[in-house]
C-alpha positions in Angstrom: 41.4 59.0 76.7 38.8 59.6 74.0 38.7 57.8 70.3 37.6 59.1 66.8 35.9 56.1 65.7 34.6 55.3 62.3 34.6 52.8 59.3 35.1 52.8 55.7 32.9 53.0 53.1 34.3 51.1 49.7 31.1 48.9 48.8 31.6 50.1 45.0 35.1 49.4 45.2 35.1 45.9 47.5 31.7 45.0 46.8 30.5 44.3 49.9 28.8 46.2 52.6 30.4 48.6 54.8 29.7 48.9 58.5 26.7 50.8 59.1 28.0 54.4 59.5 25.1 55.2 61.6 25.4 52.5 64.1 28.6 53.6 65.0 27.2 57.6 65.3 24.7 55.5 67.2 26.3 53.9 69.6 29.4 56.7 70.2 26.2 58.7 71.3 25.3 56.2 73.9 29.2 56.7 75.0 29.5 60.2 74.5 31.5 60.8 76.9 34.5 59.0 75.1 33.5 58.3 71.7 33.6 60.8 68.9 31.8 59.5 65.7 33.1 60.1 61.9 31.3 58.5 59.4 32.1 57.5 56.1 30.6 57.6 52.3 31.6 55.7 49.0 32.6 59.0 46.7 31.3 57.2 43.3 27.3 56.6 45.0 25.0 59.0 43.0 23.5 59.8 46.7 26.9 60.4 48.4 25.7 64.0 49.5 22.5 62.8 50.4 23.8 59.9 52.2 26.2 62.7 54.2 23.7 65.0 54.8 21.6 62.3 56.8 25.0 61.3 59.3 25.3 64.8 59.9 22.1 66.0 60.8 20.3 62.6 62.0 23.0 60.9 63.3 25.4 64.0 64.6 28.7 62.8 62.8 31.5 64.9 63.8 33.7 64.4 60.3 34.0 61.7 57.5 37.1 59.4 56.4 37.9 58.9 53.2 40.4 56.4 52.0 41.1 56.8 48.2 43.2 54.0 48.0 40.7 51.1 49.4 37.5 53.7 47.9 39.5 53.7 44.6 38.6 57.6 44.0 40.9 60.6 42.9 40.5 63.0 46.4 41.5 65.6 43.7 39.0 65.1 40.8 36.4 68.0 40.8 33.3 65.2 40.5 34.0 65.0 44.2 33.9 68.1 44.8 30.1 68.6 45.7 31.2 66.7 48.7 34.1 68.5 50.0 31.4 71.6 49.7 29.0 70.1 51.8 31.3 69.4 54.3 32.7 72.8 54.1 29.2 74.0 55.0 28.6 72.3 58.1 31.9 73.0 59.5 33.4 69.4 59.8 36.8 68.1 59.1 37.8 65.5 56.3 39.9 62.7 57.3 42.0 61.0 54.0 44.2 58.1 54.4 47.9 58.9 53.0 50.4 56.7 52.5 50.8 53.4 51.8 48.3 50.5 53.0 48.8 47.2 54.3 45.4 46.4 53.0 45.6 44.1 49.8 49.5 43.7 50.4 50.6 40.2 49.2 47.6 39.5 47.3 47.8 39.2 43.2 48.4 42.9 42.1 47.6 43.8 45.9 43.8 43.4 45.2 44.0 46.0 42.4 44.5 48.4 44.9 46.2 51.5 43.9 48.6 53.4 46.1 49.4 56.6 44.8 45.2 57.8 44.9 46.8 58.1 48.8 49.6 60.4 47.8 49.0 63.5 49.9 49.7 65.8 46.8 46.3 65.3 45.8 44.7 66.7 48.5 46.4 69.9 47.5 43.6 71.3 45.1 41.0 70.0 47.5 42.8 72.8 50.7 42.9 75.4 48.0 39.4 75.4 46.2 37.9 74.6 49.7 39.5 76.9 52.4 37.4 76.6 54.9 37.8 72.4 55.0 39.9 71.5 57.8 41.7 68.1 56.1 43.7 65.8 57.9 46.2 63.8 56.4 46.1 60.0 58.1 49.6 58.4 59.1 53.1 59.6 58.2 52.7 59.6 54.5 55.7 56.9 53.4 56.6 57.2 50.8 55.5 60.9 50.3 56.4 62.5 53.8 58.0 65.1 52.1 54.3 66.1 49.7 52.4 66.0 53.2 54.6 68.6 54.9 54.7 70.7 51.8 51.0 70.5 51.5 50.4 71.1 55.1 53.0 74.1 55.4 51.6 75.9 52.4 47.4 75.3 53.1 46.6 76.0 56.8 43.8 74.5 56.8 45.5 71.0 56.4 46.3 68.8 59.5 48.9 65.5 59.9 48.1 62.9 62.4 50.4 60.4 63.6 48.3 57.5 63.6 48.9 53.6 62.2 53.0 53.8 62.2 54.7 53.1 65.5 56.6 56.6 66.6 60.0 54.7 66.5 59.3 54.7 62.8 58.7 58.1 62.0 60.7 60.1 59.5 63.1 62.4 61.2 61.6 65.1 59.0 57.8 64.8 60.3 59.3 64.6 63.9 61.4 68.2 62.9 57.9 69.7 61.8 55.9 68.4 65.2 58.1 70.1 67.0 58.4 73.5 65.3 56.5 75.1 62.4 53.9 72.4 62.2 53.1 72.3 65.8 50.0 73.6 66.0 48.5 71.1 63.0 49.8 67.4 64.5 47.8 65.2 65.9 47.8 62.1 68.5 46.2 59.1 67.0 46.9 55.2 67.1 44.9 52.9 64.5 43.5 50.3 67.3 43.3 47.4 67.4 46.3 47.2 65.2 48.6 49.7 67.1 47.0 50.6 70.5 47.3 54.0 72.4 49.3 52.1 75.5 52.1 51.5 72.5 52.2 54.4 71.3 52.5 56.7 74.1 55.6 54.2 75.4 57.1 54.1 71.9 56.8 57.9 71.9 58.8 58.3 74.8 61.8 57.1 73.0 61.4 59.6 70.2 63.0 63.3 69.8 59.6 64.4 69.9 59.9 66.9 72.7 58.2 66.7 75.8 56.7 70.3 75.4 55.1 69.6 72.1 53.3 66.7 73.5 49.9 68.5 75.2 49.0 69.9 72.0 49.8 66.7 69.8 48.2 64.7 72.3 44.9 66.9 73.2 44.9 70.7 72.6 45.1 70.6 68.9 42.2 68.3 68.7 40.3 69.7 70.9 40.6 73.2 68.4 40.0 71.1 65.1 37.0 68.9 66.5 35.2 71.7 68.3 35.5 70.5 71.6 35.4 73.3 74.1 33.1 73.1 76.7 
């Protein structure tokens, strides 16, 4: 078992501090064997490039996580975009929340949180002015499964992961595409501590994802994404 770990970065948004993107980088290199470091920047910081540049090349961050909802950022406004290119020219993958949050939920007008910054729809001009961007869609996308499978069966270079929702609860029509046409672009995740990878991988079982689609959901298709051949 190996983890993706990372943290977010809404200090613009939240107004408080994020967890130091560079001690995690720092210690997943002490456990590199295991831990695979994304980092994360708040979009609306006048040094957001800058600030990426510095995980990438000091600090050997693999991808970044974005989470438009809790950032409270448009993925698909072009003042962003300077971003998305300098990701696109070192070669790593950009990791968006989709879907709706538990984070805020409950609270007076859920913290001011907006939900559809997550919809996956908007990550649709980001795949096709950036080609070369490998994107991954977190979560099944409720309410918008149908957007993400649209988006990820028209721009190849877009990717769904089937982290933070139990697989018992996945939509029938996600579960369809993992085991056909989107096969090759799914990927294993859980969203520790809150749904660990034990629970998954029994709740899976349980599924009608098939048994042969597993190795490349589970391992092989991140291994192509994230560059990890030996």
């Amino acid at each position: 078992m190996a983890a993706v770990v990372f943290t977010v970065d809404a200090e613009t948004q939240l107004g408080q501090a994020p967890i130091s993107s560079a001690g995690i980088a720092d210690g997943a290199a002490r456990n590199n064997d295991v831990l695979i470091p994304f980092g994360s920047v708040d979009p609306h910081r006048h040094d957001a490039v800058e600030r990426l540049r510095r995980l990438v090349e000091d600090h050997g961050v693999r991808g970044f996580k974005f989470h438009p909802t809790v950032q409270g950022f448009d993925p698909s406004d072009e003042q962003f975009y300077p971003i998305y290119e300098t990701m696109q020219d070192a070669a790593i993958p950009a990791l968006f929340h989709t879907g709706q949050t538990g984070i805020g939920a409950g609270l007076p007008g859920g913290r001011g949180l907006r939900l559809g910054l997550s919809n996956p729809m908007l990550l649709d001009p980001v795949a096709a002015d950036f080609p070369e961007l490998q994107i991954i869609m977190a979560h099944p996308s409720v309410p918008w499964q149908d957007e993400a499978l649209s988006v990820a069966t028209h721009k190849h270079n877009t990717w769904i992961d089937l982290s933070g929702w139990s697989p018992k609860y996945f939509p029938e029509s996600l579960v369809r595409a993992a085991n056909s046409y989107l096969k090759d672009r799914v990927l294993f995740g859980s969203d520790f501590p809150l749904l660990t990878p034990d629970r998954w991988l029994r709740d899976v079982e349980h599924t009608a994802l098939k048994p042969e689609s597993m190795p490349a959901i589970l391992k092989s298709n991140a291994v192509r994404l994230l560059g990890l051949h030996p």
